[in-house]
C-alpha positions in Angstrom: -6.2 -27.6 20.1 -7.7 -29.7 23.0 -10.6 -32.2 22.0 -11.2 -34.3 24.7 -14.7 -32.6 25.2 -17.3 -31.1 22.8 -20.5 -29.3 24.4 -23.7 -28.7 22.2 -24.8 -25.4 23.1 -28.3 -24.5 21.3 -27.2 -21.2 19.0 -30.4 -19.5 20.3 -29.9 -19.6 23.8 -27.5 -16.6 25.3 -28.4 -17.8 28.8 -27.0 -21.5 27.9 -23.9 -19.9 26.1 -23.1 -18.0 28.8 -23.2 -20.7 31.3 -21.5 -23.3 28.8 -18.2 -20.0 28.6 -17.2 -21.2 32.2 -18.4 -25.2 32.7 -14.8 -25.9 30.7 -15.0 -28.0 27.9 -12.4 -28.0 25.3 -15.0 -27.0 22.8 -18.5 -25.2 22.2 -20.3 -26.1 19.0 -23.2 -23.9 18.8 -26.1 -25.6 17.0 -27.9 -24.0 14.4 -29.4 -27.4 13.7 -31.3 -29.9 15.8 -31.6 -27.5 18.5 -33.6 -25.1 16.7 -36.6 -24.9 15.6 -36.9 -24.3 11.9 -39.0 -21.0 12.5 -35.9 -19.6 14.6 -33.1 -20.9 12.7 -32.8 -17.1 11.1 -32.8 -15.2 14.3 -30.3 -17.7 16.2 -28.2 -17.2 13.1 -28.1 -13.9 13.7 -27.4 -13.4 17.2 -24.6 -16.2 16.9 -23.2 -14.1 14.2 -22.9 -11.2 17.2 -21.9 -13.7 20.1 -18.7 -15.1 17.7 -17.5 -11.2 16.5 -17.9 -10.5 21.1 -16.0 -14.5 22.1 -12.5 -13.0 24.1 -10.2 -13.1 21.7 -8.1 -15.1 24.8 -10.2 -17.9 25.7 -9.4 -21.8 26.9 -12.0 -23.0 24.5 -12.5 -23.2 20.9 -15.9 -22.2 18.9 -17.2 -24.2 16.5 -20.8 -24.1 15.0 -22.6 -27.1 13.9 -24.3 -25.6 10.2 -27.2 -26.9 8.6 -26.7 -30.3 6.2 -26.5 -29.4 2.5 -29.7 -30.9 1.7 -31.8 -28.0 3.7 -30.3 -25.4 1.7 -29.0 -23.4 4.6 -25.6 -24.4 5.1 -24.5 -21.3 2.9 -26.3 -18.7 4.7 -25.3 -20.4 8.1 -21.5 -20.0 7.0 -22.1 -16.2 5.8 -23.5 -15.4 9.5 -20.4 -17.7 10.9 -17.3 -17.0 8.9 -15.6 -14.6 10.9 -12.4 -13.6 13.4 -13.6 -15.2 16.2 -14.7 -18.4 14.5 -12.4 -22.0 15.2 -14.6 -24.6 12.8 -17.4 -25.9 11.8 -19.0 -29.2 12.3 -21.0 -30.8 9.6 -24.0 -32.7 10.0 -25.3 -35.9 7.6 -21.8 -35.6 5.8 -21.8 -38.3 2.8 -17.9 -38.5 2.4 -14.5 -36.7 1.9 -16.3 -34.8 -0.9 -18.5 -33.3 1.3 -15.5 -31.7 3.2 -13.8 -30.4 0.2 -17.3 -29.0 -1.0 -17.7 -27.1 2.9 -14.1 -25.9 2.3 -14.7 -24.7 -1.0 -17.1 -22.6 0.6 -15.9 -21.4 3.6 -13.2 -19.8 1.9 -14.4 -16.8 -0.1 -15.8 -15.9 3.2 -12.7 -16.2 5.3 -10.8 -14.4 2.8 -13.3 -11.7 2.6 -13.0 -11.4 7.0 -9.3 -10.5 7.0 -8.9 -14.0 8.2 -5.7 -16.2 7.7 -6.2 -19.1 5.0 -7.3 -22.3 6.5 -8.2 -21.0 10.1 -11.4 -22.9 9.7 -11.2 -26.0 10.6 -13.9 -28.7 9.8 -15.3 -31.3 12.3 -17.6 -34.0 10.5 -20.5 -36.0 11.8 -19.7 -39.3 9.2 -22.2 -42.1 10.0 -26.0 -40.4 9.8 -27.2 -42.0 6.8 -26.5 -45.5 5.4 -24.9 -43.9 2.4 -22.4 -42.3 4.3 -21.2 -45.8 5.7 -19.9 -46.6 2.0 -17.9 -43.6 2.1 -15.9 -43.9 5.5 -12.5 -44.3 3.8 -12.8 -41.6 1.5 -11.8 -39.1 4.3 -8.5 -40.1 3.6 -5.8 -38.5 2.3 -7.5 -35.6 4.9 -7.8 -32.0 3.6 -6.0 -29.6 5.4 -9.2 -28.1 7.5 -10.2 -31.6 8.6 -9.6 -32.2 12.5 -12.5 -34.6 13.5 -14.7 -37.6 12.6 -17.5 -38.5 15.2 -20.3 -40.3 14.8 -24.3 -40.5 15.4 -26.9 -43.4 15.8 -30.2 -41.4 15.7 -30.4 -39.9 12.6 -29.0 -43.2 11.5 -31.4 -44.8 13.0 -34.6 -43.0 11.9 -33.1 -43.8 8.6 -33.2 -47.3 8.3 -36.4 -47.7 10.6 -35.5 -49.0 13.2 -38.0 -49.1 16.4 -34.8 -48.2 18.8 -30.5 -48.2 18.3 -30.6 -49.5 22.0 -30.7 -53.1 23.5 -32.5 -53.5 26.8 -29.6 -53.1 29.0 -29.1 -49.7 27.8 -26.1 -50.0 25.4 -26.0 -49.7 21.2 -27.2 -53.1 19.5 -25.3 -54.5 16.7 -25.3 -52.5 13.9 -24.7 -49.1 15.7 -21.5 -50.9 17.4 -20.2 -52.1 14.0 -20.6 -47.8 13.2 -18.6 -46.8 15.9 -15.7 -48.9 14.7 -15.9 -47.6 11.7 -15.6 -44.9 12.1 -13.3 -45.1 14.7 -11.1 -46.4 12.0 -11.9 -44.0 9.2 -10.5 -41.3 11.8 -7.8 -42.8 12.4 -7.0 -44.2 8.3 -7.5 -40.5 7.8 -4.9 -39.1 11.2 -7.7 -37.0 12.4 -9.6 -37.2 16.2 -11.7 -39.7 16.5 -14.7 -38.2 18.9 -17.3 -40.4 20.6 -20.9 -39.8 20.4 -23.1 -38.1 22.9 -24.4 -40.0 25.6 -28.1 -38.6 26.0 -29.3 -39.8 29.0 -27.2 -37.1 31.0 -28.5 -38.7 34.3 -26.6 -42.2 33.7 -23.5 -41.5 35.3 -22.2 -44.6 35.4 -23.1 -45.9 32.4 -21.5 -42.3 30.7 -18.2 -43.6 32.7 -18.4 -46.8 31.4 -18.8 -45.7 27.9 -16.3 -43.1 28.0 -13.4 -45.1 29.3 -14.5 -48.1 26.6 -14.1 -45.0 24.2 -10.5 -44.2 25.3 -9.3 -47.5 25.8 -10.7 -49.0 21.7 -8.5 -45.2 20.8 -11.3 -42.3 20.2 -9.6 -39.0 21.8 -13.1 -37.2 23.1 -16.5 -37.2 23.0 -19.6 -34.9 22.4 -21.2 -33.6 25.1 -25.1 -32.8 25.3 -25.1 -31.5 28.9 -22.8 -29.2 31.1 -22.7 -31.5 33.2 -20.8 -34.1 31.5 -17.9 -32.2 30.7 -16.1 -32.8 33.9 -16.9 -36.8 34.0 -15.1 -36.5 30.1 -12.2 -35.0 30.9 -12.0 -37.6 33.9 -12.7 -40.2 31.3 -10.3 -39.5 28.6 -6.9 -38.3 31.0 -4.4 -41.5 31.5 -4.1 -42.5 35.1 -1.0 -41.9 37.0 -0.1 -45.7 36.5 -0.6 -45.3 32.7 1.3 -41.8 32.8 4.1 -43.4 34.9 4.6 -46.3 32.7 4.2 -44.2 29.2 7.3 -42.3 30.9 9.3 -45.6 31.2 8.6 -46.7 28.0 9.8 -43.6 26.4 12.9 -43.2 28.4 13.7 -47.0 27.7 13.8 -46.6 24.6 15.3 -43.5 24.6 18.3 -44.9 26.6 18.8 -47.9 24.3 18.1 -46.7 20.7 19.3 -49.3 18.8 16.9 -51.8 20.5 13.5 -52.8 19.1 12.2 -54.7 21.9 13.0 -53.7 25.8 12.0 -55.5 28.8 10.4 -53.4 32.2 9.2 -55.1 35.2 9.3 -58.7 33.2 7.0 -58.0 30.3 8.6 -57.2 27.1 7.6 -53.7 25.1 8.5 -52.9 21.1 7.6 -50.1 18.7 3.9 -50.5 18.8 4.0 -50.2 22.6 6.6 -47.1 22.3 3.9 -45.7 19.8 1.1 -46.0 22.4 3.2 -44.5 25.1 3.9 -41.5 23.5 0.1 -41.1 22.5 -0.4 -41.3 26.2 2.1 -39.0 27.5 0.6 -36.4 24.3 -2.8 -36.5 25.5 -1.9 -34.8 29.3 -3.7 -31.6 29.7 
């Protein structure tokens, strides 16, 4: 599964869906929470049932549905509506730990047995950092269950939280404490072996500071990030895809080592490369599209 890019797609929106099928991203999460109001949350449930039973069955994307957090008292009759052939995973808002993800597998499932679908198609994308509790918990996404594929993280919800008057210094880019979030949980995904996703960048209209954020994202080791406009799909995928230089020198790296096995450190172009730097390379050369 490719998970460079992840596009929000407002579940009660067929025009925006439809667009969204052909912009390209690796994945769709349809949003049955911020996006809708709480008056239309049962209709958009219902037509997103409809639009995941019609998704082509061949497809270059995967579907995902962001459900309601447990604390509304919707996520169950989200996942009724969702769990279904047709379905790839769900992403889970205001998450408080690993327990959390063992408590949405536990109920996803009943339903996907009761679909005719195979055990564990369902995979489980997790939004860890959107209350201050949740922070405490970072490391107890590891060991990973089985449906987990994804950590990413939010600073708004967060931020509302704790009461703070913005999560932004005045040249645009997260203060403190929201930096000291992404890298943790940056390394939670990656104490756990799951993606590590970057958040959304929501001014949509800031190319170059979306640029500048995404390649700081790939270069510190996050694998994607979350989209909140078609728009910066493309510009992600630009982002997170190793240059030709980096390609061409992941190849030598590999093939070094492969020609001289017993080795632990090997010497190209007069700097010296070992395991960690093999490790990296092959990381690279995994991520091509």
């Amino acid at each position: 599964m490719k998970m460079r890019s992840w596009l929000f797609v407002p579940a009660d929106s067929e025009r925006k869906f439809t667009k969204a099928q052909g912009i390209g991203a690796d994945v769709l999460i349809l949003d049955l929470e911020d996006s809708v109001a709480p008056a239309q949350k049962a209709a958009a449930r219902d037509a997103l049932s409809q639009r995941i039973t019609d998704a082509p069955a061949l497809r270059d994307w995967a579907f995902f549905v962001r459900v309601n957090p447990f604390d509304t008292g919707l996520t169950q009759d989200d996942l009724r509506a969702v769990v279904r052939p047709g379905l790839d995973g769900i992403v889970l808002p205001k998450a408080a730990g690993g327990a959390d993800v063992a408590r949405l597998a536990d109920m996803i499932a009943p339903l996907e047995q009761a679909a005719g679908m195979a055990d564990g198609s369902v995979r489980i994308m997790v939004i860890a950092t959107e209350t201050p509790a949740a922070l405490f918990a970072l490391g107890s996404y590891a060991p990973a269950h089985p449906r987990l594929v994804a950590l990413t993280w939010g600073a708004e919800d967060l931020a509302a939280e704790i009461g703070a008057t913005s999560n932004r210094d005045d040249a645009g880019g997260f203060t403190a404490p929201y930096r000291m979030v992404r890298d943790l949980c940056l390394f939670a995904a990656a104490h756990a072996g799951v993606a590590a996703i970057e958040t959304l960048h929501a001014d949509f209209r800031d190319t170059d500071g979306f640029h500048a954020t995404g390649r700081a994202a790939r270069r510190d080791g996050f694998v994607g990030r979350l989209a909140i406009h078609p728009g910066q799909v493309a510009a992600i995928h630009a982002d997170f895809t190793p240059t030709d230089t980096e390609i061409a020198l992941a190849r030598r790296i590999v093939q070094a080592f492969a020609d001289q096995p017993d080795l632990g450190t090997i010497g190209i172009d007069g700097k010296m490369y070992d395991i960690p730097h093999l490790k990296q390379a092959r990381r690279t050369l995994a991520s091509l599209p």
